[in-house]
C-alpha positions in Angstrom: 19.8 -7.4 -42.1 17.2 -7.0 -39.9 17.3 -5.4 -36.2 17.9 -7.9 -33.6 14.3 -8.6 -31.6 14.5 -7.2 -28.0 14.7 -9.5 -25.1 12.2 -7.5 -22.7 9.3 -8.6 -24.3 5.3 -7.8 -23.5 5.2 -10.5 -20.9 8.6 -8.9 -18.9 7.2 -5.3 -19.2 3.8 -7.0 -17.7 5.6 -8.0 -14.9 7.3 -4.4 -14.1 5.9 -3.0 -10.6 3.7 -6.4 -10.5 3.7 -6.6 -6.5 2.9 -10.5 -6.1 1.5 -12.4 -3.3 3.1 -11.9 0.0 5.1 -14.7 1.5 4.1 -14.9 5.2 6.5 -16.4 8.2 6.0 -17.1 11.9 9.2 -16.3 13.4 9.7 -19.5 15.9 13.0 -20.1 17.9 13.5 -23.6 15.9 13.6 -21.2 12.4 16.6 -19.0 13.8 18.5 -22.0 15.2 17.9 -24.2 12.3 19.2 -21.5 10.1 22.1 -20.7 12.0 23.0 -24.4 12.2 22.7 -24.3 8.5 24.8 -21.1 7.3 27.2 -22.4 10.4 26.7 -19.2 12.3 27.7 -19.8 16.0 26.8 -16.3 17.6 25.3 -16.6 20.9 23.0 -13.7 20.3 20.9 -16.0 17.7 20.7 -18.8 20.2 21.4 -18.4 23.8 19.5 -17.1 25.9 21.9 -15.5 29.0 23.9 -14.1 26.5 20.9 -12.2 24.6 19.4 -10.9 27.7 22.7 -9.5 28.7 22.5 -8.1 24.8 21.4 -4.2 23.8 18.3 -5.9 22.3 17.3 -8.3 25.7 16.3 -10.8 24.4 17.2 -13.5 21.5 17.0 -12.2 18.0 17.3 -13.1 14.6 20.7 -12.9 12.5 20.8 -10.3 9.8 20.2 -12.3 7.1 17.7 -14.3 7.8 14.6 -14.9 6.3 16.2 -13.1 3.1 15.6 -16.4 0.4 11.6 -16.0 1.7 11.0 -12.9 -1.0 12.9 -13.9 -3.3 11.2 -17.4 -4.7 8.6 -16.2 -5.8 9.9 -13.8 -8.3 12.7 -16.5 -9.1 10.0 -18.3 -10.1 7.7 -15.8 -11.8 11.0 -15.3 -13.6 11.6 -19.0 -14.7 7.6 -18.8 -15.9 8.5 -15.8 -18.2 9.6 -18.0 -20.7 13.5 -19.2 -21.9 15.3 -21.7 -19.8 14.7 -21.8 -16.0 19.0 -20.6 -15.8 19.7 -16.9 -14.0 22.7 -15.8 -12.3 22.5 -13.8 -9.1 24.2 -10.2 -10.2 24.3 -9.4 -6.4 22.1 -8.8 -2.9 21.4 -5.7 -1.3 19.9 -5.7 2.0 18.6 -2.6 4.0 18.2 -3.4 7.9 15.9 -1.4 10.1 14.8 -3.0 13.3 16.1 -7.0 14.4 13.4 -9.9 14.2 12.3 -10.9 17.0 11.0 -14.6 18.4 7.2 -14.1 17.8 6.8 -11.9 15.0 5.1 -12.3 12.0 6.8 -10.9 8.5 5.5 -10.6 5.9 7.5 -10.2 2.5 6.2 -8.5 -0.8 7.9 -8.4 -3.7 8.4 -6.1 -7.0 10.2 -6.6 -10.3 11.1 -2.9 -10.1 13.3 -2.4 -13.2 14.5 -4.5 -16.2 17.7 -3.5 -18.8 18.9 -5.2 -21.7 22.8 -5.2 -22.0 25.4 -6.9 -24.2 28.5 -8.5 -23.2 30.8 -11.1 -24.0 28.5 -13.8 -23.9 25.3 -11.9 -25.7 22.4 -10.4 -25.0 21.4 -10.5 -21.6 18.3 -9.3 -18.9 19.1 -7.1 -15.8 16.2 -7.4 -13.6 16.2 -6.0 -10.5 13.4 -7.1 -7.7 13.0 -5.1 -4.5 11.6 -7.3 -1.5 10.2 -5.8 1.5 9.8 -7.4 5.0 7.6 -6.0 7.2 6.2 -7.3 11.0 2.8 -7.4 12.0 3.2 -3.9 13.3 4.0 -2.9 9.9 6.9 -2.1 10.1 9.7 -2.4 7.9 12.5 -4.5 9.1 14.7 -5.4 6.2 14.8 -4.5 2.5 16.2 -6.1 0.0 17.7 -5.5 -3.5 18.2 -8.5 -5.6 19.7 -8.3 -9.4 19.3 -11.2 -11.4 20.7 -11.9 -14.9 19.0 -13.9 -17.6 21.2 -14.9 -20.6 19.7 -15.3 -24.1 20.2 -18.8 -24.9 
């Protein structure tokens, strides 16, 4: 019987340290609220402006998780491209912060497929990828990072 074919194939190994196009956001008041109205957060120091000032930062800034799905489309759909069906379950989030967002900045996200395994379990053969997403301002400087782990299933 002959070996089973591996699933990280020439076009996945292409992809490894591929740094793709940056994703670009303005970061405008109506973003923050409309996100916070959206994941139902109701913390004043996203949205109003007495209680921000009054805050350790001075000023309104954005919630810790925000602007986190920016990076990650376009490997999602980099990875979708790669070939099999367009089906991938998250295998978890990590997220690094280092400074809040602020009303007026400009981030910028890049993104890497940094690593990719090929595991076994109960259902099969399976892909671990693993993307790392940076978001930096227009000082360059970081302000989040972010881990993401995706899982692709042979089918």
């Amino acid at each position: 019987m002959a070996p089973e074919e591996s699933l990280i194939t020439k076009a996945w190994r292409d992809l490894l340290e591929y740094e793709f196009p940056p994703t670009v956001l303005e970061v405008e008041r109506g973003n923050i609220r409309r996100w916070t109205e959206a994941v139902g957060d109701s913390n004043p120091l996203w949205n109003d402006d007495e209680y921000a000032r009054k805050s350790r930062y001075g000023k309104i800034v954005a919630p810790l998780t925000f602007l986190i799905d920016r990076g990650i489309t376009p490997i999602a759909d980099r990875i979708i491209a790669t070939g099999g069906p367009p089906s991938f379950l998250n295998g978890g989030t990590e997220i690094e912060y280092f400074k809040p967002i602020e009303v007026g900045d400009t981030i910028t996200a890049t993104q890497r497929l940094a690593d990719i395994k090929e595991k076994t379990g109960s259902s099969g053969k399976m892909l671990i990828l693993l993307c790392e997403i940076d978001y930096k301002n227009q000082k360059g400087e970081l302000v989040r990072k972010c881990r993401q782990t995706f899982i692709r299933l042979k089918k």
